[in-house]
C-alpha positions in Angstrom: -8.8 -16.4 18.2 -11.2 -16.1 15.3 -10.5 -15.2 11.8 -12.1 -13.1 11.1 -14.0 -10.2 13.9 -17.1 -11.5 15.2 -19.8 -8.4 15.0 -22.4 -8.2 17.7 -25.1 -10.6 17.9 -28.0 -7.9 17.9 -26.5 -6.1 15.1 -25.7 -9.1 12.8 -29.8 -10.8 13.4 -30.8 -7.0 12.4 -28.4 -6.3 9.3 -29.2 -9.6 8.0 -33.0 -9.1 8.0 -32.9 -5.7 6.5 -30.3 -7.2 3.7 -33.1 -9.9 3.1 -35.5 -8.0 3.3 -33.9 -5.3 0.8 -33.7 -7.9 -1.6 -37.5 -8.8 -1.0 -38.3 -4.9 -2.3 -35.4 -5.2 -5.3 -36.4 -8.2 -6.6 -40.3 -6.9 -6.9 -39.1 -4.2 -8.6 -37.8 -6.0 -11.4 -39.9 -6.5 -14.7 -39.8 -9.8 -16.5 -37.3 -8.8 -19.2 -35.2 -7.2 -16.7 -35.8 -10.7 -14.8 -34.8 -12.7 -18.7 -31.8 -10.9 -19.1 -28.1 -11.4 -18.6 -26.7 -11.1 -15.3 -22.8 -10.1 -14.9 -22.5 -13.8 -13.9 -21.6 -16.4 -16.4 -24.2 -18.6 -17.3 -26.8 -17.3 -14.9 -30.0 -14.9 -15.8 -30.7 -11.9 -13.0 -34.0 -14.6 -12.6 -31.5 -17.4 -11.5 -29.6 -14.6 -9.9 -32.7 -13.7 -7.6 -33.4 -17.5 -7.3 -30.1 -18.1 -6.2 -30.3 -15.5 -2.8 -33.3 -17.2 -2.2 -30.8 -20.6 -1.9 -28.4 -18.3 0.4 -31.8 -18.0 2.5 -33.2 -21.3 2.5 -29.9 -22.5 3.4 -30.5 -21.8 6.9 -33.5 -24.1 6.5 -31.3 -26.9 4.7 -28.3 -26.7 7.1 -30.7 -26.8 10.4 -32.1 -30.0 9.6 -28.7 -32.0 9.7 -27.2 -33.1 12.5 -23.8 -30.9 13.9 -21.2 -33.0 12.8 -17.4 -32.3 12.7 -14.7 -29.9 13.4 -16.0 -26.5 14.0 -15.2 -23.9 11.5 -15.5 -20.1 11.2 -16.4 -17.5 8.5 -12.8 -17.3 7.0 -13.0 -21.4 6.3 -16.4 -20.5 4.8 -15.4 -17.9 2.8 -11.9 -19.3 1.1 -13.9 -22.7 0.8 -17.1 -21.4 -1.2 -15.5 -21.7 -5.4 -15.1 -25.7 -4.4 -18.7 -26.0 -3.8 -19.3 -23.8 -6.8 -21.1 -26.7 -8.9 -23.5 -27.9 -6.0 -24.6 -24.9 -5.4 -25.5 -24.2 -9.4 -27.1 -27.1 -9.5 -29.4 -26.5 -6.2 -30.3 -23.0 -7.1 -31.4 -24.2 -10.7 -33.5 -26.4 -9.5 -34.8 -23.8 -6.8 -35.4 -21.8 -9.5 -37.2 -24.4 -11.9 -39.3 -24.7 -9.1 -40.7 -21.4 -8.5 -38.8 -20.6 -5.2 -40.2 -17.2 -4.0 -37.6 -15.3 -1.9 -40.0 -13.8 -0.2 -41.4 -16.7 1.4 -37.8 -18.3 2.4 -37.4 -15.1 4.2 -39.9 -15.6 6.3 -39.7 -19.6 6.9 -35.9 -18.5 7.9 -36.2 -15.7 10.2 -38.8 -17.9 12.3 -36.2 -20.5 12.3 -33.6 -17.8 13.7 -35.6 -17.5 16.8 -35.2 -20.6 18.3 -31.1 -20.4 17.7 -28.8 -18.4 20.4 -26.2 -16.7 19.2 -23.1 -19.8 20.4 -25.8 -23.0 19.3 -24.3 -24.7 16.2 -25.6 -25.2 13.0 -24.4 -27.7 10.1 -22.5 -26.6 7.2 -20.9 -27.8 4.5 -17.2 -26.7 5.5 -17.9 -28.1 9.2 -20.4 -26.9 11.8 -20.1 -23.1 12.7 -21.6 -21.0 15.4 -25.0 -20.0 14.9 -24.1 -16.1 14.4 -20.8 -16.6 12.4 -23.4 -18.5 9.6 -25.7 -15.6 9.8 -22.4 -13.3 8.8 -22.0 -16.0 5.8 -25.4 -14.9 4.8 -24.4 -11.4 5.5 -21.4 -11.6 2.9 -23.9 -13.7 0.7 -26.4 -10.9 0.8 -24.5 -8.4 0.0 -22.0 -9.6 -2.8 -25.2 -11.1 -4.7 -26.8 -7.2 -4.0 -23.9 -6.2 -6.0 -24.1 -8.4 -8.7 -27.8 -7.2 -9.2 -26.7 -3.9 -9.2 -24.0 -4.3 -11.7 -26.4 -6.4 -14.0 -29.9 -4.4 -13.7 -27.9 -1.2 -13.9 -30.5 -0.3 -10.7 -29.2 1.3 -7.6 -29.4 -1.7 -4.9 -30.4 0.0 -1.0 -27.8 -1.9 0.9 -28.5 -2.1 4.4 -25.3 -0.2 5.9 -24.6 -2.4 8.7 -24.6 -4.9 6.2 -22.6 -3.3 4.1 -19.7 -2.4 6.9 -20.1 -6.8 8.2 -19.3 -7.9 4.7 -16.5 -4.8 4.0 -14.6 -6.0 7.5 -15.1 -9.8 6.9 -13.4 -9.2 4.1 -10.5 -7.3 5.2 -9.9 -9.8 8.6 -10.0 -12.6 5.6 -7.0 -10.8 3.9 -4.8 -9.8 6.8 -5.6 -13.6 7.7 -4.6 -15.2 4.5 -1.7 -12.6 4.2 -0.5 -12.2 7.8 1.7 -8.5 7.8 2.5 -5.5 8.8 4.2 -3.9 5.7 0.9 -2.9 4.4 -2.3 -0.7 5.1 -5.6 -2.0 3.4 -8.3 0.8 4.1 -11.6 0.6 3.2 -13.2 3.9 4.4 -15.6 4.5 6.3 -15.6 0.7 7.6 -12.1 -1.0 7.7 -8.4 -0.6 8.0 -6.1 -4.0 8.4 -2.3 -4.5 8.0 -1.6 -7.4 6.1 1.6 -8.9 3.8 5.0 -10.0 5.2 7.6 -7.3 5.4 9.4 -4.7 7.2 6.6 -3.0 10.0 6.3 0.7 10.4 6.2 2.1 13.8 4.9 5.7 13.6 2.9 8.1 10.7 2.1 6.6 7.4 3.2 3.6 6.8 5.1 2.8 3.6 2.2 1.2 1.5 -1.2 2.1 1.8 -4.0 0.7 -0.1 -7.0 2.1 -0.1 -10.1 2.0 -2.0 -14.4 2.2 -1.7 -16.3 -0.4 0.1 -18.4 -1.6 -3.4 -14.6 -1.6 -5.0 -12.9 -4.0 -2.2 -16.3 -6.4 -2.6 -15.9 -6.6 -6.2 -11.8 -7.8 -5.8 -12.0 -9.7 -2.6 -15.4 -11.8 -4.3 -13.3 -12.1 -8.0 -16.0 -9.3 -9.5 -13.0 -7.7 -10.9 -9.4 -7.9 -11.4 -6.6 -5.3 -9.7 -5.7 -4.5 -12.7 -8.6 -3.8 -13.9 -9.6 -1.9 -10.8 -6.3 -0.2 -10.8 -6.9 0.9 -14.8 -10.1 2.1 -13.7 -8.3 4.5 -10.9 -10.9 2.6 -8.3 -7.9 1.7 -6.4 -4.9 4.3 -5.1 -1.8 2.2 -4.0 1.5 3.7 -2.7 4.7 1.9 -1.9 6.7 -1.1 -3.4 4.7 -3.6 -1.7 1.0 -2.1 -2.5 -0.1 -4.4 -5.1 -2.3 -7.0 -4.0 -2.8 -9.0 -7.2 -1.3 -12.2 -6.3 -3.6 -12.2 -3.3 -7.1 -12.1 -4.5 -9.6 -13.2 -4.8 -10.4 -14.0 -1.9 -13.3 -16.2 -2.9 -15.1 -16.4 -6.0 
């Protein structure tokens, strides 16, 4: 069984385009001292923030050109595996960035690049070869974690493609009630997820015991290390009942 849930085919090749091309629009939008500054990620400007979905992008391009080797592995591996690859991937998107990568263009050398892909064909990746489809959901979650971090460093409203937005929210939530298997707990994420996760006593009937639940931008920001619970639960982004609600020790899920 997989993971994490595996969204339809048509829906995923859809949500990830208009994510992409979302970007495409934000990123244009941006002026070149908005483009200088600070982003909320250490060490990185928003420019080598911008340059750095373009890697997510071209990464289709990179990872088609190998050959399939390996043991097959699926989103969750993806996901828990990404902070080890965390200096490669600086290093490729600063030079990306030095030069000149326009997202734009990796956009479109990608989505041609999806056609000739069906939805079980494999593709190369760094954590072992994964279905064609599960990698677009990797670029989902990409998409729209790195949408977030715009947001929270431009200060500008990012237009997140919905279905986007509920793929990377659900992801998420399979990745926690996978990496803490349960039934003692309720994490919801209105309007798009609801999982039972950590070991304890299971609840048959009504409400369960412990509930968290919190909004789809606040459960990106944990699960992708953007904030701390307590932080999150200072902030009152987070309402948790029960003795067992307090998912500290559990995230990030990746960072």
């Amino acid at each position: 069984m997989p993971k994490t849930r595996r969204p339809a085919p048509a829906k995923v090749r859809q949500a990830v385009a208009n994510q992409w091309q979302a970007h495409i629009e934000y990123a244009a939008r941006l002026t070149p001292e908005q483009l200088s500054a600070p982003s909320k990620l250490t060490g990185w400007d928003t420019r080598t923030l911008v340059g750095h979905v373009a890697y997510t992008v071209h990464s289709v391009q990179s990872w088609a050109a190998l050959p399939v080797e390996g043991g097959q592995a699926e989103v969750y591996d993806w996901m828990t595996a990404t902070p080890t690859a965390a200096a490669a991937v600086d290093a490729v998107t600063r030079e990306l960035v030095e030069e000149g990568v326009v997202l734009a263009d990796e956009v479109a050398e990608s989505e041609k690049l999806m056609e000739r892909y069906g939805d079980e064909d494999l593709i190369a990746m760094r954590f072992g070869p994964m279905r064609f489809d599960d990698f677009l959901v990797s670029r989902i979650v990409e998409a729209t974690v790195h949408a977030d971090d715009l947001e929270r460093s431009t200060g500008i409203e990012f237009p997140h493609d919905r279905e986007a937005l509920a793929i990377t929210v659900r992801q998420l939530a399979d990745a926690m009630a996978t990496k803490v298997p349960g039934n003692s707990v309720e994490l919801r994420v209105p309007p798009f997820a609801a999982v039972q996760c950590v070991p304890g006593p299971r609840h048959t009937r009504g409400t369960p015991p412990n509930v968290v639940e919190m909004a789809p931008r606040t459960w990106i920001r944990l699960a992708a290390g953007r904030i701390t619970w307590d932080e999150a639960m200072d902030q009152a982004l987070v309402s948790a009942s029960g003795q067992r609600a307090d998912l500290k020790e559990f995230l990030p899920l990746m960072g």
